[in-house]
Structures are given as C-alpha cells and as structure tokens.
C-alpha positions as CSV (number, residue, x, y, z in Angstrom):
1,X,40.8,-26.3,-15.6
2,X,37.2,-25.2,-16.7
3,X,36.4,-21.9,-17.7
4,X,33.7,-20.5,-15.4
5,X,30.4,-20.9,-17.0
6,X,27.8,-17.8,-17.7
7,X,25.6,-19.2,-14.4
8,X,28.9,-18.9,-12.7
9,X,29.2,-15.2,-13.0
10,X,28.4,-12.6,-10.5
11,X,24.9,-11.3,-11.2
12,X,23.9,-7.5,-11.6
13,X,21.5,-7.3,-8.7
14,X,19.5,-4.3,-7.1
15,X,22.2,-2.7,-5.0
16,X,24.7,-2.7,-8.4
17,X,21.7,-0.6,-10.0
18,X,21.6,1.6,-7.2
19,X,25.4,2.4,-6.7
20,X,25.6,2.9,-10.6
21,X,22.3,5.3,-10.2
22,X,23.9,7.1,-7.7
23,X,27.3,7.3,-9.3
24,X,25.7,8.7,-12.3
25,X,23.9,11.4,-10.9
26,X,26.5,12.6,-9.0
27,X,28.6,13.2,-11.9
28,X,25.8,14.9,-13.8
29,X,24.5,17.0,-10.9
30,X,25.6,20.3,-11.8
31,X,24.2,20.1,-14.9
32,X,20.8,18.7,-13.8
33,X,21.0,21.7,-10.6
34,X,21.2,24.6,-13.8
35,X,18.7,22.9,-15.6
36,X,16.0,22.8,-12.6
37,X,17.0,26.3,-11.6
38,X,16.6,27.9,-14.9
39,X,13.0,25.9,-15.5
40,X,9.9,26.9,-13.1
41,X,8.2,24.1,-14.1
42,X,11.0,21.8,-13.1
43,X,11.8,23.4,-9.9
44,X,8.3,23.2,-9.1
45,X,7.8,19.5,-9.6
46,X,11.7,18.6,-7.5
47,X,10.4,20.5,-4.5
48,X,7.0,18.7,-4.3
49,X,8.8,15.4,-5.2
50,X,11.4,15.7,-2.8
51,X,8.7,17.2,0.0
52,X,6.4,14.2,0.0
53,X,9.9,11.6,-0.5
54,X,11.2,13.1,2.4
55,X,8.6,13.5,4.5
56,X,7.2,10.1,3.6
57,X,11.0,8.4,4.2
58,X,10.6,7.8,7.5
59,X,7.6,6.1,7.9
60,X,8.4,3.8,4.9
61,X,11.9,2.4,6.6
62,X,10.2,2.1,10.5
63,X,6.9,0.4,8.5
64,X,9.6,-2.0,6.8
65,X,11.6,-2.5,10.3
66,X,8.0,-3.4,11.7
67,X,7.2,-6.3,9.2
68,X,10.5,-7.7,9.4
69,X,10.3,-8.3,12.5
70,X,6.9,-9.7,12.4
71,X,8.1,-11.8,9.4
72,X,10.7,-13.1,11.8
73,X,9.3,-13.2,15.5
74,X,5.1,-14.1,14.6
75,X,4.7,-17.1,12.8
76,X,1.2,-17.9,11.3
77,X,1.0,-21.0,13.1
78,X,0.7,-18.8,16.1
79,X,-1.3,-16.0,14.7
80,X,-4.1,-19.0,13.6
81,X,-4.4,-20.3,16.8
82,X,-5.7,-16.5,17.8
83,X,-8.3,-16.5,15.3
84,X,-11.5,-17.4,17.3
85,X,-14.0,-19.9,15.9
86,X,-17.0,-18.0,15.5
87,X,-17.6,-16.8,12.1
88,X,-18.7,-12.9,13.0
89,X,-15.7,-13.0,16.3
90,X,-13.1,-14.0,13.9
91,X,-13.8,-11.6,11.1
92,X,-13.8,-8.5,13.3
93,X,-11.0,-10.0,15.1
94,X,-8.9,-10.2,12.0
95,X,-9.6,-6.6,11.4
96,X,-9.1,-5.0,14.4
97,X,-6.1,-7.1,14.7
98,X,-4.7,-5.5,11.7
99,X,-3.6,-2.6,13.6
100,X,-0.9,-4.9,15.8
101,X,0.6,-6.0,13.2
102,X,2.4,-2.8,11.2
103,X,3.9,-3.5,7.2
104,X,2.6,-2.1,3.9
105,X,0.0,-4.2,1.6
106,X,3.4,-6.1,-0.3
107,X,3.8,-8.1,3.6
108,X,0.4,-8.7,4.2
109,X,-0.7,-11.0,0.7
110,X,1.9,-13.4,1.3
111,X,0.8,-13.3,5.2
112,X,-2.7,-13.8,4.8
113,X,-1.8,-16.6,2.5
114,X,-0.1,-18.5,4.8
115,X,-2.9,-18.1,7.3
116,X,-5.8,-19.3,4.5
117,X,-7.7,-21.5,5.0
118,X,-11.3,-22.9,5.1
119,X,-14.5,-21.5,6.4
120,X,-14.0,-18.6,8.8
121,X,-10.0,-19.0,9.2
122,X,-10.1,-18.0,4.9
123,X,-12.4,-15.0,5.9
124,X,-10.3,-13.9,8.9
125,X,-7.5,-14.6,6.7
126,X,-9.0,-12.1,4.1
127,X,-9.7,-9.7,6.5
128,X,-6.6,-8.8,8.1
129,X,-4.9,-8.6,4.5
130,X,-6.7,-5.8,3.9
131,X,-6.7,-4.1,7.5
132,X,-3.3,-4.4,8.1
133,X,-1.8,-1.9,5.7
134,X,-4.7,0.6,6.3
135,X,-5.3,1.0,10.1
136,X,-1.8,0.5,11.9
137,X,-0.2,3.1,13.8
138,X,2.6,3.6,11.6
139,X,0.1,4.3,8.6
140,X,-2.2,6.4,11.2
141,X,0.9,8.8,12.2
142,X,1.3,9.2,8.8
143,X,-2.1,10.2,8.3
144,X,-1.9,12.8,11.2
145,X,1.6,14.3,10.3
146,X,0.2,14.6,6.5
147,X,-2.8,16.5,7.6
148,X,-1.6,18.7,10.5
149,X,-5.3,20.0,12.1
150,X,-7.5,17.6,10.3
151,X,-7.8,14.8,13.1
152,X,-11.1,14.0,11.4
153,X,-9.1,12.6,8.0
154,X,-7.4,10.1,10.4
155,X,-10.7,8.8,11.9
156,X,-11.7,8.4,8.8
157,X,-9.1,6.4,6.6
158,X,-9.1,4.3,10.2
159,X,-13.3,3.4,10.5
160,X,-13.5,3.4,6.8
161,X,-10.7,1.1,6.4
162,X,-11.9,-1.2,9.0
163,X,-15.2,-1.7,8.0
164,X,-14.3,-2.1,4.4
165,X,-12.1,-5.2,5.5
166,X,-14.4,-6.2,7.5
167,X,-17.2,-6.5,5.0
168,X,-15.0,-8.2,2.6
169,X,-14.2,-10.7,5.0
170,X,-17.8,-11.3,5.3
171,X,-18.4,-11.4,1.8
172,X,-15.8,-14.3,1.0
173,X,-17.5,-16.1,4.1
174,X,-21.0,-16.0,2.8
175,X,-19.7,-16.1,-1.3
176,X,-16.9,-17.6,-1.6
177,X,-15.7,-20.4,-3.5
178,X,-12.8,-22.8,-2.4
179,X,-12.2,-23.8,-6.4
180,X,-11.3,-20.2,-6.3
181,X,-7.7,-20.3,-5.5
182,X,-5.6,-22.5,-7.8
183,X,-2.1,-21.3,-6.6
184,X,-0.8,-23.3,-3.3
185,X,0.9,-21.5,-0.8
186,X,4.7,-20.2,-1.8
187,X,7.4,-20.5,-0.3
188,X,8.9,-17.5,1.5
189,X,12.8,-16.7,0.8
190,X,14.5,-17.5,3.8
191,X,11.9,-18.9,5.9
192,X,14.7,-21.9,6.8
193,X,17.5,-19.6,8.0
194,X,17.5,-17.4,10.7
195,X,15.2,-15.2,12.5
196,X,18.1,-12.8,11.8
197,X,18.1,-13.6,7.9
198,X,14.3,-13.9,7.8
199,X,14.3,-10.4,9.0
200,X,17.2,-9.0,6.9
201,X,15.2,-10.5,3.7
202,X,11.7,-9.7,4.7
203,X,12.8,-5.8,5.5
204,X,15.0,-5.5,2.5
205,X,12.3,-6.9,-0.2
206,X,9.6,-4.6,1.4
207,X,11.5,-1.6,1.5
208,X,12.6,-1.8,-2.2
209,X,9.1,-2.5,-3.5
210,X,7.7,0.2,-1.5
211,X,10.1,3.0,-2.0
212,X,10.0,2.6,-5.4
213,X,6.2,2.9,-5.5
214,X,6.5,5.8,-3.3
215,X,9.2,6.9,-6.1
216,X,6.3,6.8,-8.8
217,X,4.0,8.0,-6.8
218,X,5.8,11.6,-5.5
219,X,6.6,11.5,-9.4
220,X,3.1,11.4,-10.9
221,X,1.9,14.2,-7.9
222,X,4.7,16.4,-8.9
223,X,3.6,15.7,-13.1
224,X,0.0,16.8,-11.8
225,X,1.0,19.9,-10.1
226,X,2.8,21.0,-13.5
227,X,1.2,19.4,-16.2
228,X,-2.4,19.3,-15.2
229,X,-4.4,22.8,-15.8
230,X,-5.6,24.3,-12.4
231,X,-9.3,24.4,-14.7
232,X,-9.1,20.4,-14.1
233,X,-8.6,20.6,-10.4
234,X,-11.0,23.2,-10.1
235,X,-13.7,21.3,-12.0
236,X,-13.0,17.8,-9.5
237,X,-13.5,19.9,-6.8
238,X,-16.8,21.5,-8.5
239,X,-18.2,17.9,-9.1
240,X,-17.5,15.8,-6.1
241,X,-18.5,12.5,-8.1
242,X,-16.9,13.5,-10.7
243,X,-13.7,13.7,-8.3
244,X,-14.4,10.6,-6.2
245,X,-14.1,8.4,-9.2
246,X,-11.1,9.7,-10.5
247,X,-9.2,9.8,-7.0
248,X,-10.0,5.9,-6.5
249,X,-9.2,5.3,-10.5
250,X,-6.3,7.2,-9.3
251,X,-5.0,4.8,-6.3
252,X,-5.0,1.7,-8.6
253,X,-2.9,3.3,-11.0
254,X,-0.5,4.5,-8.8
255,X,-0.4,1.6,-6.1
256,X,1.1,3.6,-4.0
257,X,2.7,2.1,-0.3
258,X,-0.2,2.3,2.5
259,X,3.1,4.3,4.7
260,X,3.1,6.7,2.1
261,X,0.1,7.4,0.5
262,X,-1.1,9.9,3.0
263,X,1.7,13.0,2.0
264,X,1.1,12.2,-2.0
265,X,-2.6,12.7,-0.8
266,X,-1.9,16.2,1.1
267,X,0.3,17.3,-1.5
268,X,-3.5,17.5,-4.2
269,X,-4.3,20.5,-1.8
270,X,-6.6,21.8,-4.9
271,X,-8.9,18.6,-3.8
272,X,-11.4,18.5,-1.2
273,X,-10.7,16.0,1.8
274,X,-13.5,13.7,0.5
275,X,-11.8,12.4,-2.4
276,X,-8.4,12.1,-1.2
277,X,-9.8,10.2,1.3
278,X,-11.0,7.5,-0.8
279,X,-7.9,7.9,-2.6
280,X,-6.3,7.1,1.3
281,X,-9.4,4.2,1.6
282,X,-8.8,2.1,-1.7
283,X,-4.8,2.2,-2.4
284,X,-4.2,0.2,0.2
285,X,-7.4,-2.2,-0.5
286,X,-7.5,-2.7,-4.0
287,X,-4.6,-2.2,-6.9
288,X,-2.5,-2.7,-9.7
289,X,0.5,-4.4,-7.7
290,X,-2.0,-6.1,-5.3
291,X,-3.8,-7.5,-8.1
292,X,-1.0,-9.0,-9.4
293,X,0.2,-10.4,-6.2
294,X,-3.5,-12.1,-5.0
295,X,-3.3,-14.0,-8.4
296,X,-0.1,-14.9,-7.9
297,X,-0.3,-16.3,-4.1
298,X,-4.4,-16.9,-4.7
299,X,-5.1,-17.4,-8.3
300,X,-6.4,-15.8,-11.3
301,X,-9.7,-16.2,-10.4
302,X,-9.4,-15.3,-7.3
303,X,-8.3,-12.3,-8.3
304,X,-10.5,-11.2,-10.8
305,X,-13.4,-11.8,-8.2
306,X,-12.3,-10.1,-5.1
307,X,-10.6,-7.2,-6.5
308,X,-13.1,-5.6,-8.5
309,X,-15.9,-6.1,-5.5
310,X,-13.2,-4.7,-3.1
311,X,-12.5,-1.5,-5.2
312,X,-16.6,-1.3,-5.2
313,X,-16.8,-1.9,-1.4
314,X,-13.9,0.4,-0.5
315,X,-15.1,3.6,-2.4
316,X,-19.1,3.4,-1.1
317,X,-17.6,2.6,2.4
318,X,-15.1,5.7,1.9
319,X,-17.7,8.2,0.8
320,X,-20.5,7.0,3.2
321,X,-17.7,7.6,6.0
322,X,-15.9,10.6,4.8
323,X,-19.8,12.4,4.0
324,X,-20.3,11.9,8.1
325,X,-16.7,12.4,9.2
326,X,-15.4,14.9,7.1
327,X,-18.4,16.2,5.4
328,X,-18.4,17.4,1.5
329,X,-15.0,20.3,2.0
C-alpha cells in the first residue's frame, strides 16, 4: 500500500488558524488582562478597539447573511434583464438599485462582473458596483446608529454616494474602452452546487474578508487615538483641506468593509463631520483591496483607469455634498 502523498494531507485552512488563535489567547489572557490594566495607553486603545468591533459586529454578519443570499436566490441573468435599455434610465437604475441589493464592496466586483457587458449594460454594470456597498440599508443603519442625532451624515454618505456611482457610470459610457478589460469573467466557487452551498460559501468568504478588514481597521483607529498627538488632530480640523485629503488618503489605506466603516468614522470625534464623511464616501468606492480585485476580475488596465478617476470623483462629490448637507463643523 502507498504512503499518502503531501497533496493527500489535510490542509491547514482558516478555521484551524482561528481555533489555534483562540486557543492561544485564552491561555495567555491573564497575562495580556495585567498588562492592559497596568498601561493607559493600552487600555485606552482595547476599549476603542473593542467599542467600534462590537458595535460594528452586527451589521457585518446580517450584511454577509444579505449577500449570500443574493449570491444564491438573484442570478445576473435575471438582474440583466432589469437593466433598461436606455443609456441615462439604466445608469440611474443601476444606482438606485444598489440599495436592494445589501453586501459589502468584496460581493459586488465579482457581481458587476458577471453582469458586464457592452454599451449601457457595462455602465449599469459599473454603476451598481459602486452603489451597492454605499447606499443599502444595512450600511445606512449603520450610518444612523454610528452617529446618533446627526441624520444629516446619513443623507449625506447616501446622495453623495449615489451620485458618485452614478457619474462613474456615465463616465465609462461616454470614455470607455472595451480593450480595457483583459481578464474574462471568473468562475465563482460553488456556483454548480446548491443554492444552499452557494450561500454557505458566498456568506462564509465575505464575512472573513470583511471582518478582518474591520479587524485592521478598529486597530489603526485605536493606534491613532494613542499614538497620534491631539496637536495633529487639532490642526486637520484647523485646515479643512488639509483634513479632507488625508481622511480620503486614509480610506484607501485602510479599505475598510462599507458595514463597518461608519463606527471607525465616529470613533475620530476630534474630526469635523466633513471629512469623515468623505472618509464614509470613498472607502467603499475606491481602494487598496478593490483595486486589487477590479484588476483581477477586470484587468490591469482597467484598473489603473477607473480607480484613480473614481477616488477623484468620490472626494469632490463628498465635499460638494457634505459643504450643503452638513456644512464645514
């Protein structure tokens, strides 16, 4: 008899990460519990990590449960055949369509690559990719539990959001280039099984890759509340520009999950309203992890075209918006 061969053997996957994780910081959490105690600094940074994780949490798994079952029950067969045929109907139909359809930016690339095509189909196509992590309800709540009495942040994110996919849309319509996208269309893990398994896959890749973004993301907000001099903060919020640029610089580098975002926003209190909510505006439009997706369901040079016009598009359309809606505080 054979010896089994190295392919043979049991992989270590995600879940064996996560039991040893938790294994391992169970066994050390006295120690880690004196440490945090008997360092300000520390303490500080676990109780605004674990504030936004928590409050964040449950929006992240009903977002997930939302695009798993979209992944499984509304095929883009069907959702093409609801795209009307006039350019300027199907572009705003795309967008405003994004709100029906909840899921964080990971779900929506691969879905608005299934749905590309030519002419106005590709622009619709476009243009729900980038409403549909920014304006559903599930984001929206978000929005309004993260920023109790500011109702005006929520109408914000939402108009500004829309109208930046919207334009976008437009753009590739009038600009764009089929030679552009040089990847075909991938294939989806599980597409062939089940609803049930299409579900269970879909829900269960979106949740890791979003929680460990929010992960990073509560992170770096707790590292700025420590490690950044309240001088800083007081000299963004002295130089509104000045603080703009650096909040949308900030949402690429974070690329944060659109379910998310919003409590990692509240939690830069020392900010005005106006940049965090560009900061709300571009992370889920434009970023590291989305630019690495588009060129890898798009292309390359797709990619290195639309993003840097959508980060553009996305911060003018979130000032212009948030200079009306919420004004300069």
């Amino acid at each position: 008899m054979a010896a089994p061969t190295s392919t043979s053997r049991r992989r270590i996957g995600s879940m064996h990460i996560l039991v040893i994780a938790v294994v391992g910081l169970a066994l050390v959490g006295g120690t880690l519990r004196t440490f945090v105690a008997g360092t300000p600094d520390v303490a500080t940074a676990a109780t605004v990590f674990c504030g936004i994780f928590v409050q964040a949490l449950p929006f992240l798994a009903l977002g997930v449960v939302i695009s798993g079952a979209v992944a499984a029950f509304v095929t883009p067969d069907r959702l093409a055949r609801w795209v009307p045929r006039r350019p300027a109907a199907a572009i705003l139909a795309a967008g405003v369509g994004g709100a029906a359809l909840p899921g964080c930016e990971c779900g929506s690339v691969p879905i608005a690559r299934r749905l590309f095509g030519d002419g106005t189909v590709g622009a619709a196509a476009l243009t729900f990719m980038l409403a549909a992590p920014a304006i559903n309800p599930v984001v929206l709540v978000a929005t309004a539990v993260a920023f109790p009495g500011e109702p005006a942040m929520v109408v914000a994110r939402c108009v500004a959001s829309l109208i930046t996919a919207v334009v976008m849309g437009a753009l590739w319509y009038r600009f764009g280039q089929p030679r552009w996208i040089t990847r075909r269309m991938p294939r989806t893990p599980g597409q062939d099984g089940s609803r049930f398994t299409v579900f269970s896959e879909a829900a269960r890749h979106d949740f890791l890759q979003a929680a460990s973004y929010l992960v990073i993301g509560a992170a770096a907000a707790a590292a700025l509340h420590v490690l950044v001099p309240s001088w800083v903060f007081e000299h963004l919020a002295g130089h509104l520009l000045l603080g703009i640029a650096v909040m949308a610089a900030l949402a690429v580098i974070l690329a944060l999950c659109s379910e998310a975002d919003a409590f990692v926003a509240a939690s830069l209190s020392m900010l005005p309203l106006l940049p965090r909510l560009v900061f709300l505006v571009v992370g889920p439009a434009v970023d590291i992890k989305l630019f690495a997706m588009q060129a890898g369901m798009f292309g390359r040079a797709f990619a290195i075209r639309f993003a840097p016009v959508t980060f553009v598009v996305a911060t003018l359309t979130a000032t212009c918006v948030g200079l009306l809606v919420v004004g300069n505080r």
